[in-house]
C-alpha positions, 0 to 999 in steps of 0.5 A: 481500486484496493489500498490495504494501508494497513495494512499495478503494474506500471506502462513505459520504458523499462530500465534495470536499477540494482539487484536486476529489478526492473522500473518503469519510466516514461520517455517518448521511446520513439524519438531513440535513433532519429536525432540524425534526421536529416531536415531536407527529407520528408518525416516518416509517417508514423501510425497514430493510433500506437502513439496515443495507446503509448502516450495513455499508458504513460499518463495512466501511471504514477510518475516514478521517483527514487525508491525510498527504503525505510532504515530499520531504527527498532528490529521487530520481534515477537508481539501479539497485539489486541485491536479494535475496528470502529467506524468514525462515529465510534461504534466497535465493528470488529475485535482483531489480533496484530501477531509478529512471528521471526521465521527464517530470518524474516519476520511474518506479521498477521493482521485479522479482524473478526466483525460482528457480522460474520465478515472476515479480514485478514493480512499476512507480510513477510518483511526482512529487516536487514538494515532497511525493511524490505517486503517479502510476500503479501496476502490478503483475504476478506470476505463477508458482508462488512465488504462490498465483495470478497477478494484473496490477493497474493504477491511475490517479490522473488518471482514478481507473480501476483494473483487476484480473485474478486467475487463481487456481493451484488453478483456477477461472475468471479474475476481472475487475474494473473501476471508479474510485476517488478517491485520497488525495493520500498514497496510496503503493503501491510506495513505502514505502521512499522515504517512510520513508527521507524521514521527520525523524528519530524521526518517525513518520506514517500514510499510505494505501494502495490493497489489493485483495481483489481489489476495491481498498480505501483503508487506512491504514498507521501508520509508527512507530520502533521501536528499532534494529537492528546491520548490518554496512557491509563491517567497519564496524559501523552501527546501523539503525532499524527503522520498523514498518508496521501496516495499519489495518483497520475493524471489517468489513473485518478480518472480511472479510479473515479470513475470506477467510484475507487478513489483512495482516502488519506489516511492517518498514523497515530505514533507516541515518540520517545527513546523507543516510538509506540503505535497508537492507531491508524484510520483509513481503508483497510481496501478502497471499497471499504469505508474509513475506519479506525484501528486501535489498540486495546489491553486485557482487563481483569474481569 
């Protein structure tokens, strides 16, 4: 399973929610038409086997909520961060960039990680922000010797096409996969950060985010304070929130991704608030097959 915090396709019945967008929910469909029945006549038989098929697919996904989208508090712009990858003992994994770009009315966001090893990381989302965020596209690429196997993902809300090569490092063939999948208008893959960084004070939310098993799944993710931590702003003394980031999974879902040995990790969001909120840092999976790790921001320095 791969969760790029940093950053499937549910089963059921369909419904349409606005805009045309189709979501999912789980309801025993079989039962629609019978209520009339009449008690003195035998039941009909029904197979089985499509019963159980049906009953497993609805238990596999995530129970649907109401989408969640993230009102836009502070408009992003043109930015060029410098990041730094640890492990959680500390050592420095790999130097990145964080770049924001506004192109035709949306912002393209770009995150890269360059590691010691040769291994490559690197996210690209297109997001609008026209009174809530919403996400456009999504790309992510790693490759390398730092990731157990190396993986291009690719994701359009217009058309809701997905397409997912995996290469695993220990061998065997490449996988392809290839559908549709209807969003969410609160899905935020690659944006965690921003959303977290726009939410009120004290607030928290659950959104949705697309992981990939390699098949992509719907989930959920609850975003919740939880107490603070002390940073260092050059020699001034600050105080940083700490937001948690627990995926929800349902019930099959959870045995499947333990099973596979893709279970996702909480993750934290580190965020200095004020007149205008900073991002401090995140630590997590950049991808469920990757460990925890930290991301930080880092300044030039005159040499």
């Amino acid at each position: 399973m791969r969760i790029g915090i940093y950053g499937g396709a549910t089963l059921g019945i369909r419904s349409r929610g606005a805009g045309n967008a189709t979501y999912e929910s789980s309801s025993a469909a079989w039962l629609e038409g019978n209520s009339t029945m009449s008690l003195n006549r035998p039941l009909p038989r029904r197979p089985l086997v499509p019963g159980l098929i049906v009953l497993f697919a609805v238990m596999l996904c995530p129970w649907p909520i109401a989408a969640a989208s993230i009102p836009v508090r502070f408009a992003e712009g043109s930015i060029h961060g410098f990041l730094i990858l640890r492990s959680q003992e500390g050592k420095i994994l790999a130097q990145g960039d964080l770049l924001e770009v506004p192109r035709d009315g949306a912002i393209q966001k770009t995150t890269v990680f360059r590691f010691n090893d040769g291994s490559v990381f690197k996210e690209t989302v297109v997001f609008t922000q026209q009174g809530v965020y919403t996400l456009q596209s999504y790309r992510l690429e790693q490759r390398g010797p730092a990731f157990t196997e190396d993986v291009r993902i690719s994701l359009e809300r217009d058309t809701g096409k997905y397409r997912v090569e995996s290469q695993a490092h220990k061998g065997g063939p490449a996988k392809v996969f290839e559908g549709t999948l209807a969003l969410p208008p609160d899905v935020y893959n690659g944006m965690i950060p921003t959303i977290v960084k726009d939410l009120p004070k004290g607030a928290g939310e659950t959104v949705h985010f697309v992981v990939f098993t390699p098949e992509p799944k719907i989930i959920r993710i609850e975003i919740a304070p939880a107490g603070a931590l002390k940073v260092m702003v050059g020699e001034i003394p600050m105080t940083a929130v700490n937001y948690v980031l627990k995926p929800k999974l349902g019930p099959w879902l959870r045995i499947l991704v333990t099973v596979l040995g893709r279970v996702p990790q909480d993750g934290h969001v580190w965020i200095i608030e004020g007149d205008v909120p900073a991002l401090v840092g995140f630590e997590g999976q950049i991808y469920t097959t990757d460990p925890v790790w930290r991301v930080e921001l880092v300044s030039p320095k005159r040499s």
